[in-house]
C-alpha positions in Angstrom: 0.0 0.0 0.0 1.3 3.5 -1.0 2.5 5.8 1.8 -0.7 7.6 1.4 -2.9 5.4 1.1 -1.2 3.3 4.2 -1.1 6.7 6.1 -5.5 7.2 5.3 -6.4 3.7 5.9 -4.2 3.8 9.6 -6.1 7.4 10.6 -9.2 5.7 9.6 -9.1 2.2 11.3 -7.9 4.3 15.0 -10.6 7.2 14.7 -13.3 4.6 14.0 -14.8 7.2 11.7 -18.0 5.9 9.8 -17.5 5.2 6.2 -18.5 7.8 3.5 -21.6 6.1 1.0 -19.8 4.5 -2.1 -21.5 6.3 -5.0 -22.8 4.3 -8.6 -19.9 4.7 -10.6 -19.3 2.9 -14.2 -16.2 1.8 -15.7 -15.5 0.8 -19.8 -12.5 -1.4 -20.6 -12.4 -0.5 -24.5 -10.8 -3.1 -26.2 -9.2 -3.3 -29.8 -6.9 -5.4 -32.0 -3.4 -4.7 -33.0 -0.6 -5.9 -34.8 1.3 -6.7 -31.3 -2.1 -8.0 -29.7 -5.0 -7.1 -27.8 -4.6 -3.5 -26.3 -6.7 -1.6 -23.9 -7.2 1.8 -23.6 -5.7 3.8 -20.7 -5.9 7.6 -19.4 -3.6 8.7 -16.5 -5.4 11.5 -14.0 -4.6 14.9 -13.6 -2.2 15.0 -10.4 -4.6 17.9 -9.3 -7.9 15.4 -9.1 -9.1 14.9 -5.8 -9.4 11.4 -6.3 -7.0 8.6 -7.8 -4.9 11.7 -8.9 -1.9 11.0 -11.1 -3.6 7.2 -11.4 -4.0 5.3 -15.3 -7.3 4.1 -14.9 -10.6 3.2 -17.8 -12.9 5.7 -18.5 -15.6 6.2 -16.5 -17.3 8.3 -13.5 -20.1 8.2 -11.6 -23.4 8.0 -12.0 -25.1 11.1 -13.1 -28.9 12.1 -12.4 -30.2 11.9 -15.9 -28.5 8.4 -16.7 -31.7 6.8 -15.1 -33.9 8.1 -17.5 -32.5 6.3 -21.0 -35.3 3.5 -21.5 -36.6 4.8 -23.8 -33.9 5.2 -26.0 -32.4 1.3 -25.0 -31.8 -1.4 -27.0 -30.2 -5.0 -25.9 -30.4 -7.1 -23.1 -32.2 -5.9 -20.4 -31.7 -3.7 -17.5 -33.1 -6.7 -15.5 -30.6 -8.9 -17.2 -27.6 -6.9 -16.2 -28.9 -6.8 -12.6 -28.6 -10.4 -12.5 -25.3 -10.2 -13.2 -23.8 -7.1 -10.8 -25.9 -8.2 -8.1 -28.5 -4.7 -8.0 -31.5 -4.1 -9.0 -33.0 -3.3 -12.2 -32.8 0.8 -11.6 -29.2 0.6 -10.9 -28.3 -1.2 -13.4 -29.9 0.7 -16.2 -27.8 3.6 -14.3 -24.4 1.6 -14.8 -24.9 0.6 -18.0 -26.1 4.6 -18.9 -23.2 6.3 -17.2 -21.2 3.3 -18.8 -21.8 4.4 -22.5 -22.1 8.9 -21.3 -18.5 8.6 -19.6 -17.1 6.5 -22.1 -18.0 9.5 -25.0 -17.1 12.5 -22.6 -13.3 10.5 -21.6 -12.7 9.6 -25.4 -15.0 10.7 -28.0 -16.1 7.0 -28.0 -19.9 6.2 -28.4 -21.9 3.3 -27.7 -24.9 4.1 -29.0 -26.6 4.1 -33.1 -29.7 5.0 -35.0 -31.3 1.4 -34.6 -30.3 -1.6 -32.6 -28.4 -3.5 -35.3 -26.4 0.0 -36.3 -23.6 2.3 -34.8 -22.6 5.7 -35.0 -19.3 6.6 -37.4 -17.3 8.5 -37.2 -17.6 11.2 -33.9 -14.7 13.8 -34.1 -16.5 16.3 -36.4 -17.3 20.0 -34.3 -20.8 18.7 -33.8 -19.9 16.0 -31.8 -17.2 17.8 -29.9 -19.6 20.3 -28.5 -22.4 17.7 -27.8 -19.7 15.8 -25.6 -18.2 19.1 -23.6 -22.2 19.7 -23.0 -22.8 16.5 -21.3 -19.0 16.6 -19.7 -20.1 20.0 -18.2 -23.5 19.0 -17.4 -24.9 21.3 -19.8 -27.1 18.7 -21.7 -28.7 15.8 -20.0 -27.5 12.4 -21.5 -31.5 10.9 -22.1 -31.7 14.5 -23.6 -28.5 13.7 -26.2 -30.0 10.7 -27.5 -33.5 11.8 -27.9 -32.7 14.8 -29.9 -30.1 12.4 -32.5 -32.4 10.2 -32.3 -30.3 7.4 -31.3 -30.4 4.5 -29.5 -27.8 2.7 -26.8 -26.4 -0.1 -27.7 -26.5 -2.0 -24.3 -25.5 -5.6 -26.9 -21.7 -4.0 -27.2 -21.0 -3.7 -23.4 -20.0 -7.2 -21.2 -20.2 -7.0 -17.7 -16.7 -7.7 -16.5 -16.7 -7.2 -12.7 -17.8 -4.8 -9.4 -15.4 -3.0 -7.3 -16.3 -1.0 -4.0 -13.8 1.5 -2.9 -12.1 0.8 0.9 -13.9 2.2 3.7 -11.0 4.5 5.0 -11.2 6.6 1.3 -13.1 10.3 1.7 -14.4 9.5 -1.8 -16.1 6.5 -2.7 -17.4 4.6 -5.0 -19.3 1.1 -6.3 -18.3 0.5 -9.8 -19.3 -1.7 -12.3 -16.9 -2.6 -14.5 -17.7 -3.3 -18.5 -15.7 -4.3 -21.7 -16.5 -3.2 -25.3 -14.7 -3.5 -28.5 -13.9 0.0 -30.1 -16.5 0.2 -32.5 -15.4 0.3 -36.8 -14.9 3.7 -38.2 -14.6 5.5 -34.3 -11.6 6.7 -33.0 -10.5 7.6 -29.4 -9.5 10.8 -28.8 -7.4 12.9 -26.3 -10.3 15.2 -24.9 -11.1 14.6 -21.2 -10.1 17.4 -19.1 -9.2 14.8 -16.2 -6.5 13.7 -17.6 -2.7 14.4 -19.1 -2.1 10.9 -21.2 -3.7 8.5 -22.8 -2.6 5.1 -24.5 -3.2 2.3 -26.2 -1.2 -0.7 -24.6 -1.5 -4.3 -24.8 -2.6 -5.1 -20.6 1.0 -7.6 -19.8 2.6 -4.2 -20.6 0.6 -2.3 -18.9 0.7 -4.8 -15.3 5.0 -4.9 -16.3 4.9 -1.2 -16.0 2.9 -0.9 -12.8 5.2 -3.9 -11.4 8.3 -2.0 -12.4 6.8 0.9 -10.8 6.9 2.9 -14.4 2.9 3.4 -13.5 0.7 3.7 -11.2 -2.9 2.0 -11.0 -5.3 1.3 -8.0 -6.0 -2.4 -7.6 -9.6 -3.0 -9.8 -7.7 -1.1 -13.2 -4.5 -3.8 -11.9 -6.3 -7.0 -11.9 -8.5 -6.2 -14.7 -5.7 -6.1 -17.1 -3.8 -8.8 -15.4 -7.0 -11.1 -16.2 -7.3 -9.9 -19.7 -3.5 -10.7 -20.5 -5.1 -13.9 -20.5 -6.6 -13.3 -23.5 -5.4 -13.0 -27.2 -7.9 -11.0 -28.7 -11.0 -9.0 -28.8 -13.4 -11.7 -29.5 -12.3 -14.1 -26.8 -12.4 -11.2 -24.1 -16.0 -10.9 -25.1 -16.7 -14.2 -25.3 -15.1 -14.4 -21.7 -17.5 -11.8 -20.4 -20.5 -13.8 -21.0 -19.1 -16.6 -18.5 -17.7 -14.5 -16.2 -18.5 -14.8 -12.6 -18.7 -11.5 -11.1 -18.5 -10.9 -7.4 -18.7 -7.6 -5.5 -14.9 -6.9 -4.1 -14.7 -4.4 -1.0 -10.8 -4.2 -0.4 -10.1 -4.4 3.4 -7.4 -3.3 5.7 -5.2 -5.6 7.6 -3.1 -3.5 10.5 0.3 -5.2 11.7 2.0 -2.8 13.5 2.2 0.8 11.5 2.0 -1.1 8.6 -2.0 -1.1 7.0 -1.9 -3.9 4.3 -4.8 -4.0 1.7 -6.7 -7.1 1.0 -9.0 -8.1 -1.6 -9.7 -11.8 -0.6 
């Protein structure tokens, strides 16, 4: 555990504060095909965010008011079907899997979403686009709002549940995240645009867990394990294919005190 975070979880455990409430939160593990292999796509923070600053993580954020209010404009398995496989209810869910496809457009230009169910947007770095995704980044333009008036539909069929992180109890900020992978969609392109963060990559997830190992990065545990499972895999297709069998379980990571020492544990 970093000095930080040792120094949080040790004021924490001795003050017996109570927790703060873990907020909805949605993560997107966008996946592609290269040359080298199967790559993922990776921002690092801003150092001046006040949480998981100067972290590479997914895109993704929380929850945001108007990403229960997409069901109308839905199309693939059901909210009821992705609650069976987080472990929440049907409301929640349809809030993941919302804030899922919005963050993923506002962090990289990226969108989920087409004019039918069996169709997908193009292309999205014309000015049009831009302006539509500061909007919803600023909160300027609800995301229900954004699909109704392009008249498009998301495309819940492109994102596999992949697993559910809760942030420690000692954090100030926290957060229950559902975790997702989706292939980057034919004819899109990410795109350095997110104010939260100063880097973004494509990397092939062993390189990405060498470089946190080496200490070249730095990552919080769920971004960690995720791409240590997916080095598992060779390409895009078998990831997916993965998701549909994948057992998910809710992780918490807990403190262990020895001493001064805090140790985090995910078991």
């Amino acid at each position: 555990m970093s000095g930080r975070m040792a120094d949080t979880a040790l004021d924490h455990v001795r003050s017996g504060r109570t927790p703060v409430e873990a907020r909805p939160a949605a993560t997107v593990i966008l996946l592609r095909d290269a040359p080298a292999g199967l790559e993922v796509y990776l921002l690092r923070r801003q150092r001046t965010m006040a949480f998981a600053a100067g972290m590479t993580v997914f895109p993704g954020g929380r929850v945001d008011a108007t990403d229960s209010s997409v069901a109308d404009s839905w199309s693939g398995p059901s909210p009821a079907w992705f609650a069976a496989r987080l472990g929440c209810d049907e409301a929640t869910a349809s809030a993941y899997v919302a804030a899922a496809v919005r963050e993923t457009f506002e962090e990289s230009g990226v969108l989920l979403a087409g004019p039918s169910g069996t169709a997908i947007v193009g292309d999205t770095t014309g000015d049009d686009w831009e302006n539509d995704r500061v909007a919803l980044e600023n909160r300027g333009l609800g995301f229900s709002e954004f699909l109704h008036r392009r008249r498009l539909v998301l495309r819940a069929d492109l994102l596999g549940p992949w697993a559910h992180w809760i942030t420690p109890e000692f954090e100030p900020k926290r957060y229950d995240t559902a975790f997702f992978v989706a292939a980057l969609p034919a004819g899109q392109l990410t795109r350095d645009v997110t104010s939260e963060s100063d880097q973004v990559t494509w990397i092939r997830p062993g390189d990405a867990v060498a470089a946190v190992d080496a200490g070249e990065t730095l990552m919080l545990p769920p971004t960690y394990l995720c791409c240590r499972d997916l080095a598992q895999y060779d390409d895009v297709a078998g990831v997916l294919a993965g998701a549909g069998d994948r057992e998910i379980r809710t992780i918490m990571p807990t403190v262990r005190i020895d001493g001064d020492q805090a140790y985090l544990e995910t078991t």
